[in-house]
N, C-alpha and C positions, 0 to 999 in steps of 0.2 A: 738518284735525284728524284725517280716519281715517287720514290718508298716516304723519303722525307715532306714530300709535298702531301702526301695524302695522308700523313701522319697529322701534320700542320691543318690539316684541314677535318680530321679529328678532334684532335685537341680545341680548333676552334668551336665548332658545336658542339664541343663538351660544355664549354665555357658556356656558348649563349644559351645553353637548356639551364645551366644553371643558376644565369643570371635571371631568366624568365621565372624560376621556382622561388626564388631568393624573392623578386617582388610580389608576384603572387600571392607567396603562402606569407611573406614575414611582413612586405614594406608595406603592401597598396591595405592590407586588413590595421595595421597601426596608424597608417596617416588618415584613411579613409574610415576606420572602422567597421567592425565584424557584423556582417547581417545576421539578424536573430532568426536563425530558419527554427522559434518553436514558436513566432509572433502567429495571430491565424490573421485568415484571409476574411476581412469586413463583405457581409455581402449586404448590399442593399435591399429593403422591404423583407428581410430574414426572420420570419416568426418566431423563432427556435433563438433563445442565447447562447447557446453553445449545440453544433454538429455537426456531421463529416458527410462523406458523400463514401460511397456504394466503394467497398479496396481500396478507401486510402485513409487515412490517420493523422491527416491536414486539419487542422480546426477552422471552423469556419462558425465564425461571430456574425451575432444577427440582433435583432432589440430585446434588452434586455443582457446584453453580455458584462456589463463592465460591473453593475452591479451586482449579479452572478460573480464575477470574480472577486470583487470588494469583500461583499458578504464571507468568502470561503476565507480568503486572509484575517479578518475580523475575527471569527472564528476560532482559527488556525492560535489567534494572537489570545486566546480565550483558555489553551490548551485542551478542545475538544477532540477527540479521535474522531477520524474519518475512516466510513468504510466507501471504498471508490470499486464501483463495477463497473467494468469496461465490457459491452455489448459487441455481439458481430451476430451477423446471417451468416447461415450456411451458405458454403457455395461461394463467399468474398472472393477466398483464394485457394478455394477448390478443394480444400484439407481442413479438417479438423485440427491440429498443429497450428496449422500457419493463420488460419481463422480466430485461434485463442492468441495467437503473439499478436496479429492486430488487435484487437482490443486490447492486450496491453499496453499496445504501443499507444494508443488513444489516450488510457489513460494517464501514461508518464507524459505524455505529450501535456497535459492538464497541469501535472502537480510541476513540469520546469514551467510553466509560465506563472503559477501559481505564488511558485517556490514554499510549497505545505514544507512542512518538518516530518521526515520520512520517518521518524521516529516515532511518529501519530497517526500512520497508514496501516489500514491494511486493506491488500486488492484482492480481486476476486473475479472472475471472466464468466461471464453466460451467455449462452445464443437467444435468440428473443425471435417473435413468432413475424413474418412478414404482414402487414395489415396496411398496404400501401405500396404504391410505387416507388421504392424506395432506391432502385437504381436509376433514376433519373432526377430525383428528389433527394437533397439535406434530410438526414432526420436523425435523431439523439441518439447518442451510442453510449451517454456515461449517467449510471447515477452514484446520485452521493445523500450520505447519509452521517449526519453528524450524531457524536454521543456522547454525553457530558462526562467529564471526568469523574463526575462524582458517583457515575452509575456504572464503572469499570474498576473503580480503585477507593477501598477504604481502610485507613488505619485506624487505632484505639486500641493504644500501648502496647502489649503481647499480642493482639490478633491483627492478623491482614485478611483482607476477602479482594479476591481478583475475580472480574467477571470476564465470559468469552464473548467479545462482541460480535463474533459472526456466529449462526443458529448450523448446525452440525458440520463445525471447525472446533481444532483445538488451537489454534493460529490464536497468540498476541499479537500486538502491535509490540516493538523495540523496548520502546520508552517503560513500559509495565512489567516486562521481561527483568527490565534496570531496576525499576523500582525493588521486585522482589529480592532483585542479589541483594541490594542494599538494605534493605529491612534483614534478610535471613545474616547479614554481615554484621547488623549492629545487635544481633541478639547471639550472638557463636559461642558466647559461654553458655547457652544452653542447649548446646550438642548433646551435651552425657544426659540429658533430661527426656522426658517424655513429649512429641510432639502430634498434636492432633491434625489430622485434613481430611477436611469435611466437605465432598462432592456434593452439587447442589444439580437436581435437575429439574427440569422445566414442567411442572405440574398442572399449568392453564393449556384449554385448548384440547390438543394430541398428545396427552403426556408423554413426556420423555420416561424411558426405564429407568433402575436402578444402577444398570448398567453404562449409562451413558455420565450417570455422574459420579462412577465410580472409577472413569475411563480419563474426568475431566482433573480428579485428585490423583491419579496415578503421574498426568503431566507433569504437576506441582511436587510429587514425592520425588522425579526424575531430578527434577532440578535440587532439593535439596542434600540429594545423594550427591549429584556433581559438586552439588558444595562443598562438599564434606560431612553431611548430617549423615549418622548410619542409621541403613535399612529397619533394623531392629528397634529401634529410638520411636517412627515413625510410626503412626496407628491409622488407617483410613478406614472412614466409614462414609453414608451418604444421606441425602436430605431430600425433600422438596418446598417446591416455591411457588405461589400463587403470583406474585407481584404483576400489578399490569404493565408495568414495561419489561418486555420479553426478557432483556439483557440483564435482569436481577435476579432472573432464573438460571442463567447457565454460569454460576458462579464456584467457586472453591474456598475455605476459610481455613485459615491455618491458625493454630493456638497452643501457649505451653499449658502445663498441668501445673 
């Protein structure tokens, strides 16, 4: 008789834990609605439009935020690539590692409230020098950098020229990546042909070597190998580039014969 009673009284708070999860996690978020934990926290008198505080990855809105975020969606709707660097101090969270995954975390934290087209990202993390009381103190942990489409991506018939938007990266954003399968897909009858790629490196300034833009056609030849273009077919050589906007420098040009 006690085996069955404390059976019975198992079975009962199996039941009520599971009634407790059932509203919980399914009924009180559907009738009541799902809190948005990536909404930030408004702070009043907040010089700063967009910052966090010292370890943690909370956004914190201040004057000037909404237009900050307007602006980035406008944009976004413009199809400009965004480059997003997400900042930390040494010492956040005691590691190098865990010091770079906050800052990314800051930054995704941006583009879900944002909702950018991840297709048009790319991130990039760096530590930044302390110049203020910043553990006690909000202060900016992201910046962002927009680049027009027209200065990453050009077609005119048999050639494409793709630039590197980040300055010693060989990292595209998605979307460019797409672009090129697509272009190298609608020209495939001219596999058994001769195909040119022409590393371009950055000539203003600190010049870039020859090697750096022969490092940046070698990316573009990888892909067209994966295509299916053979190695042989394939001819690279390199360039340079005076252009004042950096990113017309570290580009690649591909072209049939």
């Amino acid at each position: 008789m006690k085996k069955k009673y404390l059976a019975y009284l198992a079975l009962l708070a199996g039941w009520i834990i599971f009634c407790y999860w059932l509203y919980a996690k399914e009924l009180f978020p559907r009738f009541h609605g799902q809190e948005d934990t990536n909404a930030p926290l408004f702070i009043k008198d907040l010089a700063l439009p967009l910052a966090f505080n010292w370890g943690s990855d909370t956004p914190l809105a201040g004057n000037g935020y909404q237009e900050l975020i307007d602006g980035i969606k406008k944009a976004d709707s413009l199809k400009d690539v965004f480059i997003l660097t997400g900042f930390y101090f040494r010492d956040e969270e005691l590691s190098i590692p865990l010091d770079e995954a906050l800052a990314r975390n800051r930054v995704d934290r941006l583009v879900q409230i944002t909702k950018l087209n991840p297709e048009r990202i790319l991130v990039r993390v760096m530590p930044q020098e302390i110049n203020a009381d910043v553990k006690a103190n909000p202060f900016e942990a992201i910046g962002i950098e927009r680049i027009a489409l027209s200065d990453v991506l050009r077609l005119a018939g048999d050639t494409i020229e793709l630039c590197f938007p980040l300055k010693d990266s060989f990292d595209l954003p998605p979307f460019l990546l797409n672009r090129m399968d697509a272009w190298l897909d609608t020209h495939s009858a001219k596999k058994d042909g001769q195909c040119f790629v022409v590393g371009i490196a950055n000539g203003s300034g600190i010049a870039e070597s020859s090697d750096v833009a022969l490092d940046r056609a070698e990316v573009i030849k990888k892909m067209m190998i994966d295509a299916g273009w053979k190695e042989n077919h394939i001819q690279l050589s390199t360039g340079q580039r005076n252009n004042p906007r950096a990113v017309r420098n570290r580009c690649v040009i591909v072209y049939f014969e």
